[in-house]
N, C-alpha and C positions, 0 to 999 in steps of 0.2 A: 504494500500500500504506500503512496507516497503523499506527502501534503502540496498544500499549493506551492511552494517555491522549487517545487519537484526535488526537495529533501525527502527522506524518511519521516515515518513517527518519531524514530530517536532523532532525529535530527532536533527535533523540535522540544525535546525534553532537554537535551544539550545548551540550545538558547535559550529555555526558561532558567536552568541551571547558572550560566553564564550570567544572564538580567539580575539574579540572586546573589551572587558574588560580587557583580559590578554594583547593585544597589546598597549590599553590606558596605564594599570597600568605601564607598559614598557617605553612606550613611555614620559610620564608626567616627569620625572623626567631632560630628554633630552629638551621638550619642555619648563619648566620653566629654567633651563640654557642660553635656546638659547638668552635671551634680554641681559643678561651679555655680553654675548661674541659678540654679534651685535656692540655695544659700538666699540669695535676698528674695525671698518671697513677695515685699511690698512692690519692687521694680514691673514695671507694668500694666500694677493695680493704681496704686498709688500717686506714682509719676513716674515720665518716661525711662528708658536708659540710662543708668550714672553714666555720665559722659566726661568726668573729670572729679579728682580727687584729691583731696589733702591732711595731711598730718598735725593736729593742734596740740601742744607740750604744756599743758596747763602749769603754771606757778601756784597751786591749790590744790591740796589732797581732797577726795570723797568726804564728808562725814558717817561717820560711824555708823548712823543708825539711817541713811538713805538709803531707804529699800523703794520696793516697786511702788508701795503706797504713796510712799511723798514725790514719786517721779510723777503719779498720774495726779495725785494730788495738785502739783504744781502744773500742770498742762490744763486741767478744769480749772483752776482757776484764770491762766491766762484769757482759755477760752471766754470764760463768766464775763470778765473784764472786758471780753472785745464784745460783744453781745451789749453790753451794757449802751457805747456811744451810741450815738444817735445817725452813727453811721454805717453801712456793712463794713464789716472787717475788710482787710484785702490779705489776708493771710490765713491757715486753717493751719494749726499745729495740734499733733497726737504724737501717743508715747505709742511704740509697738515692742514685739521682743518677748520672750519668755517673762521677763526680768522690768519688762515696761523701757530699757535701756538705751532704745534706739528713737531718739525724737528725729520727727521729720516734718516740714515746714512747707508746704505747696502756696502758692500763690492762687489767688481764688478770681483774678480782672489781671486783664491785659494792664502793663505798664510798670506795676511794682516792683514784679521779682525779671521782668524778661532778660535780663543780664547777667551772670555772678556777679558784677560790678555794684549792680540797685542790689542785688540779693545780698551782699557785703552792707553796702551800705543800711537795708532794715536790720541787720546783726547789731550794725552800731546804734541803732535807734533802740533795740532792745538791751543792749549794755548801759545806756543811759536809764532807762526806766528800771533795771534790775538795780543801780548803784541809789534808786531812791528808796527800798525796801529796808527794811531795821536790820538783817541780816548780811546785807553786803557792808553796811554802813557801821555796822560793829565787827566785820571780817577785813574790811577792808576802806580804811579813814581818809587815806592818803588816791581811793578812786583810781588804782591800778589792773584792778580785775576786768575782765571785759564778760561777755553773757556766755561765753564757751569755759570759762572760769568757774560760773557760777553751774552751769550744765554738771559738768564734771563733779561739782560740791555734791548736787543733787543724785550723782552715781550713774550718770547717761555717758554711756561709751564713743555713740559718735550725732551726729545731725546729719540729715538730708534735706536740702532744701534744693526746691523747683519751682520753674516757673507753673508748671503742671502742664504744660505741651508739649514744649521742645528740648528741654535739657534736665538735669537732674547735678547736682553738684555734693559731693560726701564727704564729711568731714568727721576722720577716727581722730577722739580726745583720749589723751594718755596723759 
């Protein structure tokens, strides 16, 4: 019997064989990738690709007893705070992580975050409002600490912050 390419039957078990080898050899390289990118579970949900990355050396140890409560603790209340003006927020900040550990910062209107440069600069809009709280203010007199400072107090390992469309920007606090 022969198939249409005027091959055999096994001819044709041979090319499926061949498609299967060629599809693995294809595929393996995707498939050993995929446990890396598994790790950030929020990427994609939350905001786009990290697309750029950096390292912050905090000059402040954790305190003692910042566990996940006073991480989420401290995120509901930011949250509260911005609900409160009489204006929409332009930011939405959540703790994720087993550990609540991993805060992440999207931008909610075109304009705010569309940069790492503005997205720098609300950092610095939130290290001034953190340096007005009783706790930076009896930590830190002299207004040295910046809001990645005070993160690290509260036991959060790193920030994400996006515009929420086009970029994503990480920052592991050590």
């Amino acid at each position: 019997m022969r198939g249409e390419c005027g091959q055999g039957i096994g001819g044709r078990g041979r090319i499926r064989g061949f498609l299967a080898v060629l599809a693995a050899v294809l595929l393996l390289p995707i498939l050993l990738a995929a446990p890396a990118r598994a790790q950030d579970r929020h990427e994609g949900y939350y905001y786009p690709e990290v697309t750029s990355n950096e390292m912050y050396h905090s000059r402040i140890n954790t305190l003692p007893d910042s566990d996940r409560t006073r991480r989420i603790g401290f995120v509901t209340g930011v949250t509260a705070g911005q609900t409160e003006r009489p204006y929409a927020p332009i930011t939405a900040m959540f703790a994720k992580g087993t550990d609540a550990e991993k805060l992440i910062l999207v931008g909610l209107q075109n304009g705010p975050l569309d940069t790492l440069y503005r997205a720098r600069a609300v950092l610095a809009m939130l290290t001034a409002t953190a340096r007005t709280t009783a706790v930076f203010r009896d930590l830190d007199p002299q207004s040295q600490y910046t809001f990645l400072d005070l993160l690290k107090l509260l036991g959060f390992t790193q920030i994400t912050v996006s515009d929420g469309k086009t970029w994503a920007h990480r920052i592991d606090i050590h």
